[in-house]
N, C-alpha and C positions, 0 to 999 in steps of 0.2 A: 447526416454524415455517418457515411461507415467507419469503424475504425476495427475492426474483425471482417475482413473480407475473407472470403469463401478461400481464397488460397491459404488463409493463415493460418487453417488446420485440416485434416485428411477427411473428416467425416461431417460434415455440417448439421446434422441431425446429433448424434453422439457426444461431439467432441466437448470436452466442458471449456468455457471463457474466464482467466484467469488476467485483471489488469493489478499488473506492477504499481506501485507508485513509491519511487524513490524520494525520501525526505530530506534529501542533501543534492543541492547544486553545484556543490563541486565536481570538476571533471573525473577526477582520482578520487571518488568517495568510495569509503569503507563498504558500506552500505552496497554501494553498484556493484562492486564486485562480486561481493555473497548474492545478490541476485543476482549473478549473472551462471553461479556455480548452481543454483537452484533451478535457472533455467533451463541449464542445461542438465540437471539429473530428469526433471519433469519428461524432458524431451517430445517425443511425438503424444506424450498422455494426455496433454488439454494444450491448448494454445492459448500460449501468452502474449498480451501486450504491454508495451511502456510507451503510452503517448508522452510527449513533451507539454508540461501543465505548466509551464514557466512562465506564462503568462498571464493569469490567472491573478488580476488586481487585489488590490486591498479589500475587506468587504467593508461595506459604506451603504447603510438603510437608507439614503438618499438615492445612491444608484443600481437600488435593488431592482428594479421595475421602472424599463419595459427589462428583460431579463439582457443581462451582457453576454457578446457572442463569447467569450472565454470559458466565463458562468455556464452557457447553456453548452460547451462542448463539453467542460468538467464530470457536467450531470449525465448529457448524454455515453460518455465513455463509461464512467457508473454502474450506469441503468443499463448496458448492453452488456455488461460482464457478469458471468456466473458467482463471481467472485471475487475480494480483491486481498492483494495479499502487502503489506506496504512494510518497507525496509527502511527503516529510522536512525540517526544517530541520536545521541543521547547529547543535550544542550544544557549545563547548571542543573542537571539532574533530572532534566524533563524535555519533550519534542520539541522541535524548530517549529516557529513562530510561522514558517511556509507552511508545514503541513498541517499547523493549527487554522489555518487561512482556507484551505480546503476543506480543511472537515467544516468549519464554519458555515462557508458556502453551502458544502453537502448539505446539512441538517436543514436548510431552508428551503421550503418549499418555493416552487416556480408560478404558483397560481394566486395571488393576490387577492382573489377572491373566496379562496380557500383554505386557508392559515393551517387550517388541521390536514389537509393533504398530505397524503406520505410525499416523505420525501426519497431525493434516488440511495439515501446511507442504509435508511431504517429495511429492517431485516438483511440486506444485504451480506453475505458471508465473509467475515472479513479474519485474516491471521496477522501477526506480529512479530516482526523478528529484528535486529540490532545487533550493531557491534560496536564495541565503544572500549573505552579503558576499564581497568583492573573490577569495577564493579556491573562489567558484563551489560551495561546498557538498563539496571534492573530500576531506575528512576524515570526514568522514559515508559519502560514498559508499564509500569506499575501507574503511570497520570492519564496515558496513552489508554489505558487499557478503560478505566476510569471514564475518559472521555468517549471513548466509541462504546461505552454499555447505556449512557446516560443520549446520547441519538441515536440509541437503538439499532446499532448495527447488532449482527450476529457471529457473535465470536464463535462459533460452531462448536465450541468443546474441545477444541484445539490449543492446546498451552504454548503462551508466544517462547521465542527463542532469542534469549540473549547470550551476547559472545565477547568474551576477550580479544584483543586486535594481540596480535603477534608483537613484540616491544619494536622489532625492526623494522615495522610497517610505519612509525612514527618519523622516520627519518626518510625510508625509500616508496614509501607510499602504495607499496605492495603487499595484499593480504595475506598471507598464508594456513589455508586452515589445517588445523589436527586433523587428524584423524577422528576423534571423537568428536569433534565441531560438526565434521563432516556427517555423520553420523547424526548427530540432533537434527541437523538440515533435513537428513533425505526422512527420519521420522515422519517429522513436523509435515511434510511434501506430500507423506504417504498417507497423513490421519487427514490432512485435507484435502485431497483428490474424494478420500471418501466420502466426506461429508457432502460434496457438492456436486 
């Protein structure tokens, strides 16, 4: 399955693969917004996607193997991206239990007969960024960050980005960023286009 078709960017050879992976299922999430503001500063510099992972079952060693088609599109979306860039909210101080479900999966190899197999996380280029209340997302980032160095993703030398939500977004469900918000984004956007 393709999921970066040749339309989805100008230059097929050039252009770097950037997959989103929003860690909140809300339709009005914090989260989506700020990737949406990033998508858009990115713009024609790499092409992004955001497949729908919402499907993407429980993991369960018993139906590891033969491999599930959710599982195996999870991995294959992954493995076709240059990179992945994943926007978090912050849950009791630490990521949602969805996006722990996915990295789970990730970190597991597909070949049963080869347990040491890379799998589609390790090396893979991966940044971090969150928005959350008064303490900026930094319990997320800091378990999060923890957990993708330990499956061997590659934080590329990129420091993730955590952010205050605006007090009125708590009521109308609309992000507003600073200026200076703004600012940490388009950094954070410009130290990892390079690296990748």
């Amino acid at each position: 399955m393709t999921i970066f078709a040749p339309a989805d960017y100008i230059n097929q050879d050039q252009m770097k693969r950037i997959l989103f992976i929003i860690a909140s299922l809300r339709k009005a999430s914090f989260n989506r917004q700020v990737s949406e503001f990033v998508k858009d500063y990115i713009g024609d510099r790499a092409a992004v996607s955001e497949p729908d992972l919402s499907d993407v079952p429980f993991v369960n060693q018993d139906a590891e193997y033969p491999v599930l088609p959710a599982v195996d599109r999870l991995r294959q979306v992954v493995a076709q991206a240059d990179a992945v860039w994943i926007f978090s909210p912050e849950y009791n101080f630490s990521y949602p239990g969805y996006l722990k479900n996915m990295l789970d999966w990730l970190s597991r190899t597909s070949n049963p007969k080869d347990p040491q197999s890379t799998t589609a996380i390790a090396g893979k280029k991966v940044t971090v960024t969150g928005i959350g209340g008064k303490f900026a997302t930094k319990g997320m980032i800091d378990k999060l960050t923890d957990l993708l160095t330990f499956i061997k993703a590659d934080l590329a030398g990129v420091p993730p980005v955590g952010l205050s939500v605006n007090a009125e977004a708590w009521a109308t469900n609309k992000v507003t960023l600073s200026e200076v918000q703004k600012e940490k984004l388009q950094a954070q956007a410009n130290a990892f286009l390079k690296v990748i």
